[in-house]
N, C-alpha and C positions, 0 to 999 in steps of 0.2 A: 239444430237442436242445441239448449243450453248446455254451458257446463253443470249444470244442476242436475238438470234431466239425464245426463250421460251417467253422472255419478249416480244415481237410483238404479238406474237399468243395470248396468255393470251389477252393484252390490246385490240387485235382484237374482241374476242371470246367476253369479256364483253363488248365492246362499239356496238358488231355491229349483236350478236346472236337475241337479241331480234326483232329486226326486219327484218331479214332474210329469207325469202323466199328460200325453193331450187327447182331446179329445176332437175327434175329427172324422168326415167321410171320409172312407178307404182310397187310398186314389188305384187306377188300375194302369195294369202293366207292371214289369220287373222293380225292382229297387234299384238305384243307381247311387252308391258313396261317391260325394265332389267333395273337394277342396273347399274350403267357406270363399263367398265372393270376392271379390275386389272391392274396392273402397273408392278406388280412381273413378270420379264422376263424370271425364270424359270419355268419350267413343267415341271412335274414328274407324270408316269401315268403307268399302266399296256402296257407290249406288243404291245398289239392288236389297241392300241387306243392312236394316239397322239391329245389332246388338248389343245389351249391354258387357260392358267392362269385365269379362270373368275369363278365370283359367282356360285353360285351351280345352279340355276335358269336358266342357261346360256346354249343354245342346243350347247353339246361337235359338235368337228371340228376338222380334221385334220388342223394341221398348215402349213402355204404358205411352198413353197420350200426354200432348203437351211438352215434349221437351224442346229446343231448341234446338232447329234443324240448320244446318249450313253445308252447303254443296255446292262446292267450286267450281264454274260453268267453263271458266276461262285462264289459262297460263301459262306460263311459258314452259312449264314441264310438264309431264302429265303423268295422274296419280293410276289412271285406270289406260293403258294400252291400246284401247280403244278411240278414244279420244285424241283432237290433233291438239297439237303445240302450236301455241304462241305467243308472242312478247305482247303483254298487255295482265287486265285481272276483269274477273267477276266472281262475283257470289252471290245466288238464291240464300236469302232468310227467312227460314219460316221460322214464327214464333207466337204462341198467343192467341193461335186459330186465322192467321194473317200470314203474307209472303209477301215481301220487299226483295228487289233487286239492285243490288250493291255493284254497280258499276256493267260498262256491257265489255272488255275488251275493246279489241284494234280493228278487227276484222270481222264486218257479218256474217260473213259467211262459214268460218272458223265458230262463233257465234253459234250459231242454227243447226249445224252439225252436231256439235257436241250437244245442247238442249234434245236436241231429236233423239240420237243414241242412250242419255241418259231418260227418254222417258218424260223430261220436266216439259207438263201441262202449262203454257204462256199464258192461258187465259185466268190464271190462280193467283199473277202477279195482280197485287194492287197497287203499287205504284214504285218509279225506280230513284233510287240516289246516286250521285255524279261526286265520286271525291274529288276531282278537278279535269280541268278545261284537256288536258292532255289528251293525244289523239287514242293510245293506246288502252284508254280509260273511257271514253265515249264514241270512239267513230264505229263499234257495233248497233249503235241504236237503229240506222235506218233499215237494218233486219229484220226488228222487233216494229217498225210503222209497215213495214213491209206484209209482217205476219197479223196486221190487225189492233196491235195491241192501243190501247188509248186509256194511259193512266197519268197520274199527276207524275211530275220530272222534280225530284227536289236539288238544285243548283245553290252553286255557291252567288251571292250577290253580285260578283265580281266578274261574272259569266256576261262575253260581250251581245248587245243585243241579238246581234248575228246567228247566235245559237238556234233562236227560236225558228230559224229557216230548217235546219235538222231535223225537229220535231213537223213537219209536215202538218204542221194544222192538228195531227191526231194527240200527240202528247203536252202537256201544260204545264210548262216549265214556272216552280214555285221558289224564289228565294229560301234561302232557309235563316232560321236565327240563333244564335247557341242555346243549347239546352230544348231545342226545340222537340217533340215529341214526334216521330212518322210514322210508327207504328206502335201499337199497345206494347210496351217496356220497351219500344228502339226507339234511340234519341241518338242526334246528330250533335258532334260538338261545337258544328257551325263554323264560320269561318277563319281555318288559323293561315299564318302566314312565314313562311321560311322567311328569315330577314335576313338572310344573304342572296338570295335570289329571286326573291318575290313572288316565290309561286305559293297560289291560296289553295288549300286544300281541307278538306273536310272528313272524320273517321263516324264509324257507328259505335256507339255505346251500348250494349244491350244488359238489360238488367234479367240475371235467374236466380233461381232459389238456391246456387253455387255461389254467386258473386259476379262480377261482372265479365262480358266476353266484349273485346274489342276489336273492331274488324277495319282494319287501314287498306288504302289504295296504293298509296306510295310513302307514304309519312314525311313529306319532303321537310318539312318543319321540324322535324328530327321525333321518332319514336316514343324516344323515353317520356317527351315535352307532351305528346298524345297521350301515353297514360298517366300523364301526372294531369294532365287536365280533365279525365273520365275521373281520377278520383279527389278532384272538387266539384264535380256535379256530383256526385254519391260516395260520399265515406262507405262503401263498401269495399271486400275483397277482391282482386282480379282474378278471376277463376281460368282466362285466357286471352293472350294478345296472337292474333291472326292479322296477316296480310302482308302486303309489302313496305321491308320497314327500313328502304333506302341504304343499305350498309355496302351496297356492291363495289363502290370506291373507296372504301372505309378501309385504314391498315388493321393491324390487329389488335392494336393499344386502343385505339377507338373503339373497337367490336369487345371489345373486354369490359371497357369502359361502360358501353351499354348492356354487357349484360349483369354487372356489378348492381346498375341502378335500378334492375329491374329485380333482384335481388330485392333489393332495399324496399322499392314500393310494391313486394307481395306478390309478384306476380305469380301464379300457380304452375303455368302450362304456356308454352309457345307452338304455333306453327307459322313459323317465317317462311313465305313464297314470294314468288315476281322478283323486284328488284331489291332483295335484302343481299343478293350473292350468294356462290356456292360457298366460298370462306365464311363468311358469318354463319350462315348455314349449317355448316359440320360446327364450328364452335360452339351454338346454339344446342346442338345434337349430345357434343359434349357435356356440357355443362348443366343441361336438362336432363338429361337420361332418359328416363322413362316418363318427364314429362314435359319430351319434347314430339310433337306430332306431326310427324311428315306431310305436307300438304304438296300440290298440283291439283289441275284439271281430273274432277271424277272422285275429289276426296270427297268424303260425307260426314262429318262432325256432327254428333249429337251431345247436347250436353243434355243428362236429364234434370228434371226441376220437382223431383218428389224428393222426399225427406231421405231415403235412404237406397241401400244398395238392392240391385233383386237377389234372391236365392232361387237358386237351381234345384231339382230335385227330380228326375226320370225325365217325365213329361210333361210335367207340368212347374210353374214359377210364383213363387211367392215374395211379393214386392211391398214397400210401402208410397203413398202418396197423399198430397195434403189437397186433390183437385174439389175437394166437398167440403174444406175449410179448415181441414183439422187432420192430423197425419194417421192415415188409417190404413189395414193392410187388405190386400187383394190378392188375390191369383190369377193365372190366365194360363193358356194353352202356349207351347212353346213356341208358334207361329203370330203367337199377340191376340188370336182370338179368344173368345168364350168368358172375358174378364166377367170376376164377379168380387161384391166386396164382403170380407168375411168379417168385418168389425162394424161397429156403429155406437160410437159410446163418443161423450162430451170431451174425455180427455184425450191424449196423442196416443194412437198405438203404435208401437213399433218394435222391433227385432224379430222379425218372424223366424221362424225354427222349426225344420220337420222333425217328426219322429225316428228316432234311433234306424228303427228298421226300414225307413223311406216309404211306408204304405200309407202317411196319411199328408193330406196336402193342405193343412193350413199350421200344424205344431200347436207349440202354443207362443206367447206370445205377451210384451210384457206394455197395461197400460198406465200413462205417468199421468197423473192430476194436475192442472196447467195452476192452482193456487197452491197447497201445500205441500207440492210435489213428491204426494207419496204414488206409491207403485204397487201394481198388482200381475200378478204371473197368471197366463188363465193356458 
């Protein structure tokens, strides 16, 4: 939302909240007073359970559709207990109405385990990306030729022919090129290269309605160099750098060093796993706070990509989303069922707000004019 649009809504909400009447169907069941949402557009949650961002007080929710899903299949530590450890990474990407697999691990078998326990459907992969030739980064795959799968392989150039024995005839291994597009808003930044030890490695760029999520394998070309090159393919914001970001032999002048520059270039949110080290790790923990996000095997990151935060109220959620073109507000059920949209007007609607006494489930609600950005309270 602009800084324009902020300032109407604000001046709206104070001149004209307090005597606002809404008009709305009763919702049923108790009243419930919360806390106002959270603002933090990411979530991070077990498996089983997407919530968004809000006080502890706040009945969890699956989040609207369309947000960016990332769940960590593979690593050397594990986020969910259930799950085995080990040295290597993956990540399932869903995004866009599409799933990309971000690397497979060391071990198939470690692999398939953990897929099977979490649930994750193989045949919803559309096709996997390889951030480099390393064992602990591709030698899961013949789990996955094992299980059936046969989708496009996007590799780096530099990938020896040999590779294509691994893929058994069923997967079809794709060069890739910078800037190149794999999924509707996932782009590869295609081939970079550590120039002290010449390993070629390749990160996911993924573009949301937060700003960008970066997803590294090992960042052997050094971190910082990774998102400074997602933001010359898009002057946009880093809304988050995820994966392994090489610091585990790093002292701690270094690991400062990197998180200074990441300061510098915006970055919103971290979650360092695999081979970033436990030291980088806790500094990263440090120096993030609350927006640093614990990762291993079994985490589940959601970033959502609607305009704004949901609001809680009993049983039921009122949210805004722009998936019909233009940012409008909805409700749903606190298990994500039953959505329906309570707006439908040209301009942006947003700030949803119940009523005082929590009996009605849509508030009112303020909408901004996208030309002379006036504003109206309904």
């Amino acid at each position: 939302m602009s800084r324009n649009k902020l300032l109407v809504a604000v001046l709206l909400v104070v001149t004209l909240v307090a005597g606002c009447t809404p008009v709305a169907t009763p919702m049923a069941g108790p009243a419930t007073s919360l806390p106002a949402a959270s603002t933090v557009p990411l979530t991070a949650m077990p498996a089983a359970t997407a919530v968004p961002s809000l006080p502890s007080t706040a009945i969890p929710t699956s989040v609207p559709p369309d947000p960016l899903r990332i769940t960590i299949l593979y690593d050397n530590t594990a986020y969910d207990a259930r799950l085995q450890e080990a040295w290597g990474f993956a990540a399932l990407v869903e995004h866009r109405g599409h799933t990309l697999l971000f690397d497979t691990g060391g071990d198939p078998r470690v692999l398939l385990n953990n897929v099977d326990l979490l649930g994750v459907d193989l045949t919803h992969i559309e096709a996997i990306a390889l951030s480099h030739i390393h064992g602990d980064h591709v030698d899961g795959l013949p789990g996955l030729v094992e299980r059936g799968l046969c989708v496009p392989v996007y590799v780096l150039p530099s990938f020896p022919a040999s590779f294509r024995n691994r893929c058994a005839g069923q997967l079809d291994p794709i060069a890739v090129e910078p800037g190149q597009e794999l999924n509707p808003d996932v782009y590869t930044t295609g081939q970079m290269r550590d120039p002290a030890v010449r390993i070629h490695e390749q990160s996911l760029v993924i573009r949301t309605g937060r700003g960008l999520v970066i997803v590294t394998g090992c960042a052997h070309q050094g971190i910082v160099e990774v998102v400074r090159a997602a933001k010359l393919m898009f002057d946009e914001p880093v809304q988050l750098v995820l994966g392994g970001f090489h610091l585990v032999d790093s002292g701690t002048r270094q690991i400062e060093a990197v998180i200074a520059a990441f300061r510098e270039l915006g970055v919103e949110q971290v979650a360092p796993t695999h081979c970033t080290g436990e030291t980088a790790i806790s500094m990263f923990a440090d120096a993030y706070g609350d927006d640093f996000v614990p990762a291993g095997a079994g985490r589940v990151l959601v970033i959502e990509d609607e305009a704004g935060p949901a609001v809680v109220n009993g049983s039921l959620i009122a949210f805004v989303s722009d998936r019909d073109g233009n940012d409008e507000i909805y409700r749903m059920d606190a298990d994500g069922g039953n959505q329906r949209r309570l707006t439908e007007h040209p301009a942006d609607d947003c700030f949803p707000f119940w009523s005082p006494d929590g009996r009605y489930c849509s508030g009112f609600f303020i909408s901004i004019a996208p030309t002379d950005k006036s504003g109206f309270v309904y």
